[in-house]
C-alpha positions as CSV (number, residue, x, y, z in Angstrom):
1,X,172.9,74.4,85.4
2,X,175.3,72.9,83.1
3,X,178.5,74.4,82.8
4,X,178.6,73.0,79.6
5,X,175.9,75.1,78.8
6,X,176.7,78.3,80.8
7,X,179.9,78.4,78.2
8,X,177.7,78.9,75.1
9,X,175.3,81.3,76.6
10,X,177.0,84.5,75.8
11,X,177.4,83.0,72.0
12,X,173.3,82.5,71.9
13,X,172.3,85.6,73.7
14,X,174.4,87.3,71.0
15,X,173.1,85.4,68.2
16,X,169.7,86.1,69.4
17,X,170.2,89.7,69.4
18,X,171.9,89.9,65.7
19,X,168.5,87.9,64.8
20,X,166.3,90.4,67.0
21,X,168.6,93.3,65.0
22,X,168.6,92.0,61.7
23,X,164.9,91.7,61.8
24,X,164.2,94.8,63.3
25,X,166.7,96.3,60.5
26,X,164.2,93.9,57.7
27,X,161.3,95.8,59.1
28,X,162.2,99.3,59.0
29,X,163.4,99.1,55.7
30,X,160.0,97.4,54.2
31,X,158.1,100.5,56.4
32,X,160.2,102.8,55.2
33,X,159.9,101.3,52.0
34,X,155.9,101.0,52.6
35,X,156.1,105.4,53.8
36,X,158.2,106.2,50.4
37,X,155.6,104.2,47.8
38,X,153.1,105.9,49.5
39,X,154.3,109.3,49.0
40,X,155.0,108.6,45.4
41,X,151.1,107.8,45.1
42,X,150.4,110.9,46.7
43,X,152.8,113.3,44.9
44,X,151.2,111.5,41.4
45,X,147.7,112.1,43.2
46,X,148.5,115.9,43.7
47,X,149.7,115.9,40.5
48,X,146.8,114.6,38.7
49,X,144.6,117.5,41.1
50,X,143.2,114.7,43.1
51,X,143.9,116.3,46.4
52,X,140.8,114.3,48.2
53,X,142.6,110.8,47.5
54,X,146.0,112.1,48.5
55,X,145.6,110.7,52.1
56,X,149.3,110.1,53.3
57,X,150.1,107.9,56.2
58,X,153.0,109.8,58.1
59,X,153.9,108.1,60.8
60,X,156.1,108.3,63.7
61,X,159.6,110.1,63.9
62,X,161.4,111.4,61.3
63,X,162.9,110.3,57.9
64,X,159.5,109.5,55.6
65,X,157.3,110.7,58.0
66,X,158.3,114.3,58.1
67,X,158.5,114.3,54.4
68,X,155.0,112.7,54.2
69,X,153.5,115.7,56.9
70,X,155.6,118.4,54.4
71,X,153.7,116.8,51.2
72,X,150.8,116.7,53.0
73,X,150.3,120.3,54.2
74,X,151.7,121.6,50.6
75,X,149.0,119.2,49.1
76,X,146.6,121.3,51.5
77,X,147.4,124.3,50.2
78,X,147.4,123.8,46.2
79,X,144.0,122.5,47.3
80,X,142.7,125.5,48.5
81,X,144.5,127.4,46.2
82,X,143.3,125.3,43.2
83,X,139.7,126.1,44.7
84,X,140.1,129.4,45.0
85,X,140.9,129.5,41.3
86,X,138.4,127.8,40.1
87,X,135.8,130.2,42.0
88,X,137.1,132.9,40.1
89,X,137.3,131.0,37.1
90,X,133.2,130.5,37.3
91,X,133.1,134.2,38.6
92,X,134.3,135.6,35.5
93,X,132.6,133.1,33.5
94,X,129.2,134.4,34.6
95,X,130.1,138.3,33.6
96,X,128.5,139.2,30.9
97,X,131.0,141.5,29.7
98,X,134.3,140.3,28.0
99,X,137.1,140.2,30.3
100,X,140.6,139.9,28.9
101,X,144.1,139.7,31.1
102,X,147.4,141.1,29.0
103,X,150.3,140.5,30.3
104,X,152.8,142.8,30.2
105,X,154.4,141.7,26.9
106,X,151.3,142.2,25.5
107,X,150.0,138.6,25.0
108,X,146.4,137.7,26.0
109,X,147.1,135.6,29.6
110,X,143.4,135.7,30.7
111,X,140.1,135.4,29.2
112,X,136.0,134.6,30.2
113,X,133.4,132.9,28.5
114,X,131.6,136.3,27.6
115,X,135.1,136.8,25.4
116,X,134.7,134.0,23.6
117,X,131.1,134.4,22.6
118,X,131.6,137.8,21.7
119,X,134.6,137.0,19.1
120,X,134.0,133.2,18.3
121,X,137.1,132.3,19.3
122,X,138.1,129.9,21.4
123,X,140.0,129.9,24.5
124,X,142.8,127.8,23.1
125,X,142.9,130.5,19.9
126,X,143.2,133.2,22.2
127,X,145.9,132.9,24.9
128,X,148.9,133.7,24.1
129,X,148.0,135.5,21.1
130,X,148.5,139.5,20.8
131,X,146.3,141.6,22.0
132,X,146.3,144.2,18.8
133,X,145.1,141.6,16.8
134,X,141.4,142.2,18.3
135,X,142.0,146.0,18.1
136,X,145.0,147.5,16.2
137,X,146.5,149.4,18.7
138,X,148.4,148.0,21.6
139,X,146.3,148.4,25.4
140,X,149.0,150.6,26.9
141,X,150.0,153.8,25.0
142,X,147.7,154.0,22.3
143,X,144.6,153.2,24.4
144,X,142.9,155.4,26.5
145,X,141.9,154.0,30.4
146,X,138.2,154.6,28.6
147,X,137.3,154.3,25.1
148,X,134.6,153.7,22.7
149,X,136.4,151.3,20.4
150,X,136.0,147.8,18.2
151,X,137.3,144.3,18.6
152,X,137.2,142.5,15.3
153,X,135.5,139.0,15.6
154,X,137.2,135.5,14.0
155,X,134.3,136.2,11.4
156,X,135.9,139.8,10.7
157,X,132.8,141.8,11.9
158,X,133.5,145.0,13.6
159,X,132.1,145.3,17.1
160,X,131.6,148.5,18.3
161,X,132.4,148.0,23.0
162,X,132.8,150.5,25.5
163,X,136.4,149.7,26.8
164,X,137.9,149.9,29.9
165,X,141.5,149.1,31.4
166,X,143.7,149.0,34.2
167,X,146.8,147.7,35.8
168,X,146.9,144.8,37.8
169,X,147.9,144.8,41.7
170,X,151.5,144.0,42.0
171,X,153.2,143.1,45.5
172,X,156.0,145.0,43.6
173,X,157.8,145.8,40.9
174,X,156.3,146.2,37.0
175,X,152.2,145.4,37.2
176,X,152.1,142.0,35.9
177,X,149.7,142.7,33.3
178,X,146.0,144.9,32.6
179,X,143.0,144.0,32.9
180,X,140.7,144.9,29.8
181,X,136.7,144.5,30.1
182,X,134.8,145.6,27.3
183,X,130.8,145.6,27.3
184,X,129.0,144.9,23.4
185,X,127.4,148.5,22.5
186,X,125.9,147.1,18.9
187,X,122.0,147.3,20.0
188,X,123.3,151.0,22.4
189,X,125.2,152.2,18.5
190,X,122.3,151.3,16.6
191,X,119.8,153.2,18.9
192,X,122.0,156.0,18.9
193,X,122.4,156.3,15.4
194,X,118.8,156.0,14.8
195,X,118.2,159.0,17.6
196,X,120.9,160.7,15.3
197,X,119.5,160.6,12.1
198,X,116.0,161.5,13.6
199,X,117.4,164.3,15.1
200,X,118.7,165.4,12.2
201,X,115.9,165.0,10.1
202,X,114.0,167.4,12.7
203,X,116.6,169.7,12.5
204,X,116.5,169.8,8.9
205,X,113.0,170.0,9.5
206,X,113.0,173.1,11.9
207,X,116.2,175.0,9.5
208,X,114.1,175.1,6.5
209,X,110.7,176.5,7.8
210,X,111.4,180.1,7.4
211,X,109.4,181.6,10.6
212,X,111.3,182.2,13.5
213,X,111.1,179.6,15.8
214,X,113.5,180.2,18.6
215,X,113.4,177.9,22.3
216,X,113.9,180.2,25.3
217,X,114.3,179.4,29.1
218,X,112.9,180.6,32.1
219,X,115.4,183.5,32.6
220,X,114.3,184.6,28.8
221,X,117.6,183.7,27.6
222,X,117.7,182.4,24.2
223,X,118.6,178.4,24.2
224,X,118.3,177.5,20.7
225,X,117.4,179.2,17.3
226,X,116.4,178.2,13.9
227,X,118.5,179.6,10.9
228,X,115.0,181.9,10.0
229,X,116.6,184.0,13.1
230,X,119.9,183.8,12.8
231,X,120.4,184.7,9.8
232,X,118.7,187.7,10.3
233,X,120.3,188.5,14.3
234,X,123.6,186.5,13.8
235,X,125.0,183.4,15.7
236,X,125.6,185.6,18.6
237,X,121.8,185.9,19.7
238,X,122.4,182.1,21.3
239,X,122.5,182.6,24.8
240,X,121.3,186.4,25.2
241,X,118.1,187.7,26.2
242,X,115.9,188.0,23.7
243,X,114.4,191.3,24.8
244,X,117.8,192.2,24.5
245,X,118.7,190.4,21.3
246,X,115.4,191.1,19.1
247,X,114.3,194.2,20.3
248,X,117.1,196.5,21.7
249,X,115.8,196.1,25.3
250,X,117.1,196.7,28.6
251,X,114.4,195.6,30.0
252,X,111.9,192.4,29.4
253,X,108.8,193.3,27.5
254,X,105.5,193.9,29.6
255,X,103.8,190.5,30.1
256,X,100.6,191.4,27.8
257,X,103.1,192.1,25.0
258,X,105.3,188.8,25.5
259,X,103.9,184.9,24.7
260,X,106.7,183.6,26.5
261,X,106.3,185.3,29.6
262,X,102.3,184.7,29.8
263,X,103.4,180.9,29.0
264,X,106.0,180.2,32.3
265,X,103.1,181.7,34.0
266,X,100.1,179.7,33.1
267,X,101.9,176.7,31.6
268,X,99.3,177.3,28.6
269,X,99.9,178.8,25.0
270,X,99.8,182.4,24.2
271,X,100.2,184.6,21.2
272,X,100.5,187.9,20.3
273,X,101.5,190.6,17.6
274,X,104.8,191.9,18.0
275,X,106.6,194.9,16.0
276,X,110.1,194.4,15.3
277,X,112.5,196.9,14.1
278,X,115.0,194.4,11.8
279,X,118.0,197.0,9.8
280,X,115.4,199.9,9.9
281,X,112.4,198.1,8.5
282,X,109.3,197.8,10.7
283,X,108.2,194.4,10.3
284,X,104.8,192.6,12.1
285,X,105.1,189.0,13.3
286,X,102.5,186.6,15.0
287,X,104.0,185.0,17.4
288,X,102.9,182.2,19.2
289,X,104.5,180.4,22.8
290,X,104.2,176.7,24.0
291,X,106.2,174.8,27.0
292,X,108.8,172.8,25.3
293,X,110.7,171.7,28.2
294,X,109.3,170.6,31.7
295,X,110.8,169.5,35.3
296,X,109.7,166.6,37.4
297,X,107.1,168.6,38.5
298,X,105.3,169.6,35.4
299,X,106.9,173.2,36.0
300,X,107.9,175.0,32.7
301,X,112.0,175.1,32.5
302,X,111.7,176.4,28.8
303,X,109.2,177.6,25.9
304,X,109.2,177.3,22.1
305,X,108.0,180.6,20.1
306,X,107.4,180.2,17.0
307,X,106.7,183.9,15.3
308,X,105.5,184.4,11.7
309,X,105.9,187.3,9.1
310,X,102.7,189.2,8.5
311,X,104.1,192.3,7.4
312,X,103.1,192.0,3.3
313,X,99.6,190.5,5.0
314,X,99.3,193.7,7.0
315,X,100.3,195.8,4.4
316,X,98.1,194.2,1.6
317,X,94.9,194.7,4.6
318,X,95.7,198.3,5.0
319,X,95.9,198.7,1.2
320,X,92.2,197.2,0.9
321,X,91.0,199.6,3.8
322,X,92.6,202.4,1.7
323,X,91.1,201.2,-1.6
324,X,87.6,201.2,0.0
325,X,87.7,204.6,1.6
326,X,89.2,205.9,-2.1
327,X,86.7,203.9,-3.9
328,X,84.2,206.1,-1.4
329,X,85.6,208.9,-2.1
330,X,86.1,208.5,-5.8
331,X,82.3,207.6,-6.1
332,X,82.0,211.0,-4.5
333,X,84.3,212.7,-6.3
334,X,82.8,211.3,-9.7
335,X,78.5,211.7,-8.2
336,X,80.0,215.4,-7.7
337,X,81.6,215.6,-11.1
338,X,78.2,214.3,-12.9
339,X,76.4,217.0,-11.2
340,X,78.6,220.0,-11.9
341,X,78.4,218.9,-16.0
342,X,74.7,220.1,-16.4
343,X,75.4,223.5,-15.4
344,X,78.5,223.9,-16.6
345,X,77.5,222.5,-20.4
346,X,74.2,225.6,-20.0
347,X,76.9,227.9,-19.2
348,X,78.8,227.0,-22.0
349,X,76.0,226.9,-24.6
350,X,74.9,230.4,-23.6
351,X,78.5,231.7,-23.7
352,X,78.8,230.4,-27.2
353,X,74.9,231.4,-28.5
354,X,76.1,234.7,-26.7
355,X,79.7,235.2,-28.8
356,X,77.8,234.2,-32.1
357,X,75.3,237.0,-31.8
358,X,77.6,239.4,-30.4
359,X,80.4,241.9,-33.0
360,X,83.8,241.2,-32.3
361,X,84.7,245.1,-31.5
362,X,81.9,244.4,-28.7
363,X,83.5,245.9,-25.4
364,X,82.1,242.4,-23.3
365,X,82.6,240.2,-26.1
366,X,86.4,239.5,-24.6
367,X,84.4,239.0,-21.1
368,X,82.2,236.1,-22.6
369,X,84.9,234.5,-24.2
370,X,86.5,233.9,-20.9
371,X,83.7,232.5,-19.7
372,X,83.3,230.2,-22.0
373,X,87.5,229.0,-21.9
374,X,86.9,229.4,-18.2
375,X,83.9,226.8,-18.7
376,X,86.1,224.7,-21.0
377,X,88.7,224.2,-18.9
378,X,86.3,223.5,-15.5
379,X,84.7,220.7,-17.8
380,X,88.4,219.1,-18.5
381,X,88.9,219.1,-15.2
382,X,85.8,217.4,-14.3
383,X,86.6,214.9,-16.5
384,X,90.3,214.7,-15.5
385,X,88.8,214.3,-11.9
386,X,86.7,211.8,-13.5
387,X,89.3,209.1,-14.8
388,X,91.4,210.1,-11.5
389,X,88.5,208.8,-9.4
390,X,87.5,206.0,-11.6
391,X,90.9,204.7,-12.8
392,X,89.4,201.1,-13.7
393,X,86.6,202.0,-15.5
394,X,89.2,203.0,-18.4
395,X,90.8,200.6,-20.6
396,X,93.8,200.1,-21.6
397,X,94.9,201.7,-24.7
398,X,98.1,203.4,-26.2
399,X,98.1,207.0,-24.6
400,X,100.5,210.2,-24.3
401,X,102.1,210.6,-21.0
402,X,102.4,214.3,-22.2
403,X,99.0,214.4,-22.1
404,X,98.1,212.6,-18.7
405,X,101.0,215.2,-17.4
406,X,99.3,218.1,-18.6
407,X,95.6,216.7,-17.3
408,X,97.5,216.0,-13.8
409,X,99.1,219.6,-13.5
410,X,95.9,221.4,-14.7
411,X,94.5,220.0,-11.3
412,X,97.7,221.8,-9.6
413,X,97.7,224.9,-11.0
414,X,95.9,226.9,-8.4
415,X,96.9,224.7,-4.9
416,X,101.1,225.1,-6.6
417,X,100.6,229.1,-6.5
418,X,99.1,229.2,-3.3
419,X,101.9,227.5,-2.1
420,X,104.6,229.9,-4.5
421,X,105.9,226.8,-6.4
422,X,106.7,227.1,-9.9
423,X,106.3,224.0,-12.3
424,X,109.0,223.8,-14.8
425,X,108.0,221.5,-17.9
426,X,110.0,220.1,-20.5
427,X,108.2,218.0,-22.7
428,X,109.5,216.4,-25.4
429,X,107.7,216.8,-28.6
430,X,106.6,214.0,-30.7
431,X,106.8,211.3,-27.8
432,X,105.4,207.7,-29.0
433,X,102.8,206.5,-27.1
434,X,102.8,203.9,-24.3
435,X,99.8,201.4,-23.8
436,X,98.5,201.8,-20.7
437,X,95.4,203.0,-18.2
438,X,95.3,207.1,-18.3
439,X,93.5,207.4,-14.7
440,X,96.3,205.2,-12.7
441,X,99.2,207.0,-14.8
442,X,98.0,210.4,-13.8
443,X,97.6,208.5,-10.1
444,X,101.6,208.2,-10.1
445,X,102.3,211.3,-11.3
446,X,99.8,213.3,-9.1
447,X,101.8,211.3,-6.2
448,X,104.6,212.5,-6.9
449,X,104.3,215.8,-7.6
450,X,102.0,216.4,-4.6
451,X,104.8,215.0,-2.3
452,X,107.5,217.2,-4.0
453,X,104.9,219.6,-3.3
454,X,105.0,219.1,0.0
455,X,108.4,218.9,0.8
456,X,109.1,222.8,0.7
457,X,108.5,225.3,3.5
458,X,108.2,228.2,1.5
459,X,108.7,228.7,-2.1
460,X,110.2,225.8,-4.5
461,X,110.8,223.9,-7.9
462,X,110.2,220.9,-9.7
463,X,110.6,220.1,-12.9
464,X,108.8,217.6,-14.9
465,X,111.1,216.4,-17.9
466,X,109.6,213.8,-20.4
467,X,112.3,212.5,-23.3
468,X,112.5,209.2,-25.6
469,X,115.4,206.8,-24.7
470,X,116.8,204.1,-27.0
471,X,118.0,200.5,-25.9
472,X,119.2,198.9,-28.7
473,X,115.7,197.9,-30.4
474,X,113.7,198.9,-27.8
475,X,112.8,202.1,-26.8
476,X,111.5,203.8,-23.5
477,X,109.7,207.0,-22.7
478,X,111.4,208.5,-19.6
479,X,109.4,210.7,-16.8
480,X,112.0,212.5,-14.6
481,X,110.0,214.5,-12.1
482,X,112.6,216.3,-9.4
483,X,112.6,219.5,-7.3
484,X,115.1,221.4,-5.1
485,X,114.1,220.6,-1.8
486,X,115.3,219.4,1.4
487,X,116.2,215.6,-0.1
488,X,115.6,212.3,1.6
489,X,117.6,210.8,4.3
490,X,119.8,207.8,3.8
491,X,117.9,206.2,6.6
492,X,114.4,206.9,5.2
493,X,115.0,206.8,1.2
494,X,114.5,202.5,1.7
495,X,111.6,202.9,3.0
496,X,109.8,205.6,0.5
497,X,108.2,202.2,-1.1
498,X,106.5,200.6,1.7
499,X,102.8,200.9,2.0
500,X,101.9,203.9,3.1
501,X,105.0,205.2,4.7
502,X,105.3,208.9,5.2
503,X,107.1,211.5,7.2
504,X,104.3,213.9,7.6
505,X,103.0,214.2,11.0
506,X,99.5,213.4,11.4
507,X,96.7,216.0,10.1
508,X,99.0,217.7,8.2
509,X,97.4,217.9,5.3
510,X,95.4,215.4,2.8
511,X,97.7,212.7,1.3
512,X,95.9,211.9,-2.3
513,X,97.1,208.9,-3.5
514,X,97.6,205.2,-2.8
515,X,101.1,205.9,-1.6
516,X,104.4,205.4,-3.6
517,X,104.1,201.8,-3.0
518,X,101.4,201.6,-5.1
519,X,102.1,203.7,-7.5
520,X,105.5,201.9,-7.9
521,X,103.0,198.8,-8.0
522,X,101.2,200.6,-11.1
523,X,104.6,201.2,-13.3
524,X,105.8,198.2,-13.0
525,X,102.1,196.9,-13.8
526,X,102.8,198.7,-17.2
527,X,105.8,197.2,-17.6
528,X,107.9,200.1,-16.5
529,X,110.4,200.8,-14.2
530,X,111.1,203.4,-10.9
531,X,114.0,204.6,-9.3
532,X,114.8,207.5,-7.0
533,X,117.7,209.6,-6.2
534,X,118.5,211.8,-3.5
535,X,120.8,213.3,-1.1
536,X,120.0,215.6,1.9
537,X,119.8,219.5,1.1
538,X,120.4,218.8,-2.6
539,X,116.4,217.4,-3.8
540,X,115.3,214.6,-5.2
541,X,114.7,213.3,-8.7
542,X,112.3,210.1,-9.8
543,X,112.5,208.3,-13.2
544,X,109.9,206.5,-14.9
545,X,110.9,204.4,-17.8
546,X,107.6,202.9,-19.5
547,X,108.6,200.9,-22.9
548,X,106.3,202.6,-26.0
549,X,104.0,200.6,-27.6
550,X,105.4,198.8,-30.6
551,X,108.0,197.0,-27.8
552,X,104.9,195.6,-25.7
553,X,102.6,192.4,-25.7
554,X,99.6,192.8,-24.8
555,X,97.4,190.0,-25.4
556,X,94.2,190.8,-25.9
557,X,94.3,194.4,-24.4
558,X,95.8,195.7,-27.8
559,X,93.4,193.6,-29.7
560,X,90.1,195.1,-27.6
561,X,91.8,198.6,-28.8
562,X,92.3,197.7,-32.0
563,X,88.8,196.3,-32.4
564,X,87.0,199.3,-30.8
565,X,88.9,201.8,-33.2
566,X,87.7,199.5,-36.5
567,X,84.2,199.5,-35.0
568,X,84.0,203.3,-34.8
């Protein structure tokens, strides 16, 4: 070799291997140069949510390339977490109840589609808004966890939604917000209100029928009752037996007396007639029992009764059985009458053809001439007996009650000393008359008298008063019939009125009469008035006010008098 050559060697080897150096240098910065665009494109990729076309390039060894793995596997990530988002994002889309996130401030963070069609707002005009401006009240403090409330609409309506809230998780530390769902109860309300206002329509319905109408369960405890029964038992019959309640049982009634319990037996309706004992006053119902209430298995689990006063019907069909066995007996009375008439008028023509032909200083002239008042006075009490037993077939026309008092006691006189009581009158003199029927007037008064009469165990008194009262204009003729006897009771002197009440034990004697309730039926029939007074061991005393004739109108009754006097 040339030395000539071998002297620049070591110059060219080292200029080769700047050259080899400085290109190698050139090359790693345009790679390097190459690695960092790349990652720029990526990071603006990631950026822009394009994860897929953020493919990075990394490389070999450190520098860019470890950067580029880095931005890579953090690119990874927000992708799976930006997936995971939008999952939930579509789940709570597709609720159909309104989902709202606050955050802890109280601004709206969080909404779903169901939100926004429920208010008509949109997502934009929601978040970050307060949440009291959909409700009023704030969702923590003033809101309960669950709550029948409204959310107000953009358009201002007022929607009723069953609310509900809670706290969000939190890894620690204040909750980072609540989480508010609400579910649209408009068409749930409506329904409601319309099962309100039928129910209370029904109830109205049921409160103003005035028979009891009471629902009772299994165990004969009362469930529900109408204000027919409570106002007569109280508000404290709810939930008691109603053997208990209504009738004063221990025990349940016997099952052929109770609706109800025939009823939970069969399953079928039953009635029956049932006495009830309301402040002292037997009163009759009809009451009849349906299932109200079943199970799953058709089993009865409760029964309405429904139980109706007959008491006035009972008492108006025991006064027409009475009024036909009186009528009987006053077509008796009168057939009996009719025939006694014949011989007493022979008796009394041949008393009086006997006292014309016979001297006054005649020793059995005084004998005949009781015969014949003895005759007189049988015939006035035939015909007493007569318009007693036929009070209907008189008419009305003005009368003395003096008079009808008199015909009344003459039928007494014999049966009061048998019985050693004394009849004190006191009759006023110069009483105006009263229009009125003679037969039912002397029907009250024989009433009474009979059941003073009957009141003493031994010897007694009543007194028979008659007197003229003045009321301004009007005037009244007043009957006070009272003896000394053993009184009334408290507990029986409310009752003297009902139909044919009485004390009296059965068989003890014959009761003439239609009872006081219908004699109080005939005063106040002529316009009059009767009250009682009495106190145990100190008698009793009636009045009988009847207004006199000038204060009454009569219609045609006065006319039919006044037209039968002309015509005679």
């Amino acid at each position: 070799m040339n030395p000539s050559i071998l002297i620049f060697l070591p110059a060219v080897v080292s200029a080769v291997i700047l050259i080899i150096f400085a290109v190698a240098v050139f090359l790693r910065a345009r790679r390097r140069k190459a690695a960092l665009e790349s990652l720029m494109r990526a990071a603006a990729l990631i950026g822009r949510g394009e994860y897929d076309g953020a493919c990075i390039e990394c490389g070999t060894g450190g520098g860019p390339g470890e950067l580029a793995r880095a931005l890579g596997d953090a690119a990874e990530a927000i992708k799976k977490r930006s997936l995971n988002n939008r999952y939930l994002k579509r789940v709570i889309d597709t609720m159909d109840a309104s989902l709202i996130v606050v955050a802890p401030d109280g601004l709206i963070k969080t909404v779903n589609q169901a939100t926004i069609s429920l208010l008509g707002y949109s997502e934009d005009e929601l978040l970050g808004q307060p949440f009291m401006v959909l409700t009023g009240r704030r969702v923590k403090g003033e809101m309960e966890s669950s709550d029948d409330i409204r959310y107000m609409s953009k358009d201002g309506r007022s929607i009723p939604i069953h609310f509900s809230s809670s706290e969000l998780a939190a890894d620690g530390g204040e909750a980072p917000g609540m989480v508010c769902v609400a579910r649209d109860i408009s068409e749930h309300s409506a329904v409601q209100e319309a099962l309100k206002q039928s129910e209370g329509k029904l109830n109205a319905i049921l409160q103003a029928i005035g028979d009891f109408i009471i629902m009772i369960d299994k165990d004969m405890h009362i469930l529900w009752a109408n204000d027919a029964v409570t106002s007569v038992f109280g508000f404290d019959i709810i939930g008691r037996d109603c053997y208990a309640a209504m009738f004063n049982r221990k025990e349940a009634c016997l099952d052929g007396d109770c609706p109800v319990k025939g009823t939970f037996e069969d399953r079928l309706s039953h009635s029956a007639e049932i006495n009830v004992d309301i402040f002292g006053e037997a009163r009759s119902y009809e009451c009849s029992a349906s299932v109200a209430m079943r199970d799953v298995d058709g089993a009865p689990l409760a029964a309405i009764e429904v139980c109706k006063d007959i008491t006035e019907y009972k008492r108006a069909e025991q006064a027409l059985i009475q009024n036909a066995k009186l009528a009987s007996l006053g077509e008796l009375g009168a057939g009996i009458a009719h025939e006694l008439n014949s011989p007493l008028a022979g008796i009394l023509s041949l008393s009086e053809l006997m006292l014309g032909r016979m001297e006054g200083t005649d020793p059995n002239y005084v004998f005949v001439e009781k015969i014949k008042d003895a005759t007189v006075r049988s015939k006035n009490i035939i015909m007493d007996l007569m318009s007693y037993a036929r009070p209907g077939a008189e008419q009305w026309r003005p009368l003395s009650v003096n008079d009808a008092l008199r015909s009344v006691l003459s039928l007494f006189v014999s049966e009061l000393k048998t019985f050693q009581v004394k009849i004190e009158e006191d009759l006023a003199a110069d009483l105006p008359e009263i229009m009125g029927n003679k037969g039912q007037l002397m029907e009250v008064f024989l009433n009474i008298i009979k059941n003073a009469k009957d009141v003493f165990v031994g010897k007694g008194n009543i007194k028979i008063k008659t007197s003229l009262l003045k009321d301004g204009a009007s005037g009244f003729v007043e009957v006070e019939i009272s003896d000394d006897g053993p009184g009334i009771p408290e507990d029986v002197i409310g009752k003297i009125f009902d139909p044919f009440y009485t004390t009296k034990e059965k068989g003890g004697g014959m009761n003439i009469g239609l009872g006081l309730s219908i004699s109080k039926g005939i005063v106040e029939a002529h316009d009059g008035t009767v009250k009682v007074e009495s106190m145990p061991g100190a008698g009793t005393r009636f009045s009988l006010l009847f207004p006199v004739v000038a204060e009454r109108n009569y219609g045609g009754k006065v006319a039919e008098v006044e037209n039968a006097e002309s015509c005679g």
